[in-house]
FIVEXVEX-593042 format. One record per residue: x, z, y of N, C-alpha, C in turn; residue in one letter; residue number from 1. Coordinates in Angstrom, 3 decimals, always signed. Layout:
// residues N
       n_x       n_z       n_y      ca_x      ca_z      ca_y       c_x       c_z       c_y  aa    i
         X         Z         Y         X         Z         Y         X         Z         Y   A  NUM
...
// end
This chain:
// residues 70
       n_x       n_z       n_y      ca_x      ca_z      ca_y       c_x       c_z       c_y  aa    i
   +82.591  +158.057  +117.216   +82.909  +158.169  +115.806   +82.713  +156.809  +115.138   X    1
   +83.593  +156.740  +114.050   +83.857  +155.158  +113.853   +83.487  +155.119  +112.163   X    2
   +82.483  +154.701  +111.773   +81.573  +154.673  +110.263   +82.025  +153.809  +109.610   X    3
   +82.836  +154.058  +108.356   +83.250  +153.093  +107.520   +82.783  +152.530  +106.679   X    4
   +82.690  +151.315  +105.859   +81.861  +150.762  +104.672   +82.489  +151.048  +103.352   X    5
   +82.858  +151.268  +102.480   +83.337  +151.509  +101.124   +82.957  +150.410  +100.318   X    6
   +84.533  +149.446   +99.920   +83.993  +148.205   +99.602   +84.212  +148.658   +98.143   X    7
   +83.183  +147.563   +97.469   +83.429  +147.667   +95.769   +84.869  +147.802   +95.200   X    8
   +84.993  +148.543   +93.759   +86.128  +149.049   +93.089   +86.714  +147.442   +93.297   X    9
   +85.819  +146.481   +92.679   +86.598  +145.464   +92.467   +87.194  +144.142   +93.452   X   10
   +86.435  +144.533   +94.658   +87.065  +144.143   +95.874   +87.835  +144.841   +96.821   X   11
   +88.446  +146.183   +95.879   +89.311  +146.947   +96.414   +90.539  +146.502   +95.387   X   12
   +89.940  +145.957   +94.510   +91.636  +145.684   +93.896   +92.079  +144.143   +93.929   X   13
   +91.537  +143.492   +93.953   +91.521  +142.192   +94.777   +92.204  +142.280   +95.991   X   14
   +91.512  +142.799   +97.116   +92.413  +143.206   +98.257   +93.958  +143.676   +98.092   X   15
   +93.840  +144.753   +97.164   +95.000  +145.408   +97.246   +95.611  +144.563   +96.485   X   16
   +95.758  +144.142   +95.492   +96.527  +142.956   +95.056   +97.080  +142.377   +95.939   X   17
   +96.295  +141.677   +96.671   +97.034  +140.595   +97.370   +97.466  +140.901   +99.032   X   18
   +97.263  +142.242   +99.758   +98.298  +142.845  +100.296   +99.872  +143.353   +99.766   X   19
   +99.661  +143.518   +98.348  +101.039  +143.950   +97.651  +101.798  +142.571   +97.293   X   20
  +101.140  +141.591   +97.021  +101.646  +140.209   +96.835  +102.243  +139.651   +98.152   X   21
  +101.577  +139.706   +99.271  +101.966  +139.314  +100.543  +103.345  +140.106  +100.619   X   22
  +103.627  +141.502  +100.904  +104.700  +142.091  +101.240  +105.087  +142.332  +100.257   X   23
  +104.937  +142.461   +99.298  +106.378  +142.592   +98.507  +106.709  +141.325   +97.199   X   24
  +105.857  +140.418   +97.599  +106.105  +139.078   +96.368  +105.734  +139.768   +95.151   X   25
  +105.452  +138.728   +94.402  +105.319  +138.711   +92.952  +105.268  +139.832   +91.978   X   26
  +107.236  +139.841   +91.646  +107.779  +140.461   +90.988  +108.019  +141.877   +91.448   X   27
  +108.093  +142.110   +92.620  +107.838  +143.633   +93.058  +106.779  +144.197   +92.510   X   28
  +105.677  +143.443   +93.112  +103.945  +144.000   +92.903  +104.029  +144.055   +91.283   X   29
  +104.556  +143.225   +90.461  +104.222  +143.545   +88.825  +104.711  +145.010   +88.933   X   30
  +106.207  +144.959   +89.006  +107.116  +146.250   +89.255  +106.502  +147.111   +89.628   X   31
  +105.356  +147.498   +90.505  +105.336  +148.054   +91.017  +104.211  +148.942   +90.045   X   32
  +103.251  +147.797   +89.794  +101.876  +148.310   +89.435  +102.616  +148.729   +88.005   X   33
  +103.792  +148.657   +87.798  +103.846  +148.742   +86.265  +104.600  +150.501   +86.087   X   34
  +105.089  +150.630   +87.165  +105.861  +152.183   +87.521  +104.947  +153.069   +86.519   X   35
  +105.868  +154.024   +85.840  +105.074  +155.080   +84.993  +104.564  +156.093   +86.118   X   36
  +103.530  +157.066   +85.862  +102.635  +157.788   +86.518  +103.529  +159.088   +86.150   X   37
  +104.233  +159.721   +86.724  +105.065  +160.594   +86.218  +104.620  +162.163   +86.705   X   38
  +103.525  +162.200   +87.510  +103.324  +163.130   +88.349  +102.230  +164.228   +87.191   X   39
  +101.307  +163.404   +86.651  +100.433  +164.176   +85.679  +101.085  +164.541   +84.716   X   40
  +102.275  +164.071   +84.243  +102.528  +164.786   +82.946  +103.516  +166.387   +83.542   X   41
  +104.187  +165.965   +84.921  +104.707  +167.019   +85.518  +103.736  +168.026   +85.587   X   42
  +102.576  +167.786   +86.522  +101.400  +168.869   +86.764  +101.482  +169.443   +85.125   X   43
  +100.888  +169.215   +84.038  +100.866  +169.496   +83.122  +101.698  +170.664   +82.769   X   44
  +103.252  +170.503   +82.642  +104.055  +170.893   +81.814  +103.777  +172.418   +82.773   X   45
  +103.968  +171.957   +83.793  +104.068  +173.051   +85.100  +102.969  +174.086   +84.684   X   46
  +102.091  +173.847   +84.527  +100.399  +174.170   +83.777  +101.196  +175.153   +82.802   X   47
  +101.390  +174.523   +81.801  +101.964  +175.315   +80.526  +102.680  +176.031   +80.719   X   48
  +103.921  +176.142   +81.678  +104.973  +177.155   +82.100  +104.826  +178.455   +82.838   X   49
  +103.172  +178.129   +83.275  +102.526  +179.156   +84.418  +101.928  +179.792   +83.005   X   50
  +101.295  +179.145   +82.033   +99.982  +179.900   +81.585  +101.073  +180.858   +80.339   X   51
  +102.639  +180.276   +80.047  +103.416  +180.774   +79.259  +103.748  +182.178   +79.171   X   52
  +103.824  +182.273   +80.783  +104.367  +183.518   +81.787  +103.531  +184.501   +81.826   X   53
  +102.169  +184.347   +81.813  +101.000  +185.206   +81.917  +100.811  +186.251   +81.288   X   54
  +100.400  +187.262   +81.571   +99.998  +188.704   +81.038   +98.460  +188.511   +80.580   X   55
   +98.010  +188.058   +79.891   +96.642  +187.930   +79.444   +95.327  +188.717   +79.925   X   56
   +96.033  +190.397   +79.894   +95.512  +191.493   +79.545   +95.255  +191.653   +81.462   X   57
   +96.203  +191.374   +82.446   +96.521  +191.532   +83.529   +95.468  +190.583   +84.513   X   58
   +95.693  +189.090   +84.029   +95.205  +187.832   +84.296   +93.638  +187.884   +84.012   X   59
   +92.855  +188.315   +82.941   +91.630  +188.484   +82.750   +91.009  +189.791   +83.270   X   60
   +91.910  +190.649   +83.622   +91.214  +191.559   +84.084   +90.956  +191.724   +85.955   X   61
   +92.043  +190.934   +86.281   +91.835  +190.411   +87.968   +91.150  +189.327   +88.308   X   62
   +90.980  +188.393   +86.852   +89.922  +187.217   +87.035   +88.493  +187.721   +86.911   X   63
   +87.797  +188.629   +86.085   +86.987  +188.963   +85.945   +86.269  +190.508   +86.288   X   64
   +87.248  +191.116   +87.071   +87.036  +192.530   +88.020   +85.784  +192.383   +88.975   X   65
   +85.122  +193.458   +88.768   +83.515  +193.467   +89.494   +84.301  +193.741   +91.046   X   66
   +83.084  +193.043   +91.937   +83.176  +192.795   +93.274   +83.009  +194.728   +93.939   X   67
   +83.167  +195.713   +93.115   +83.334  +196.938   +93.406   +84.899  +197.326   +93.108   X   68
   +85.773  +196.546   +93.355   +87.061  +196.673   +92.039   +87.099  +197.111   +91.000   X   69
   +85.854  +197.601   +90.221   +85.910  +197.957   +88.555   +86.236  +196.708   +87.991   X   70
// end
């Protein structure tokens, strides 16, 4: 088994910087780091569309049903 070290936040972005600078130059790596985060506002909406749908009455009563099914 092979034990890893966990280097500091800020010699993790140092590093990673300049692996993204190496392969993809400059103007990629700005590009890159600059990409909008599009995934959390998805999770989100998705969130809202589930909790839209919900039976309240249905949803709290299977969330909170005693371990006897009462």
């Amino acid at each position: 088994m092979t034990l890893t070290k966990e280097i500091p936040d800020r010699e993790l972005i140092i590093k990673g910087t300049e692996v993204l600078y190496k392969e993809l130059g400059y103007v990629d790596t700005i590009r890159f780091l600059s990409m909008p985060r599009g995934q959390r506002v998805e999770s989100v909406e998705r969130h809202r569309k589930w909790q839209e749908s919900l039976d309240m009455k249905i949803f709290y009563d299977e969330a909170f049903k005693s371990d006897d099914g009462e």
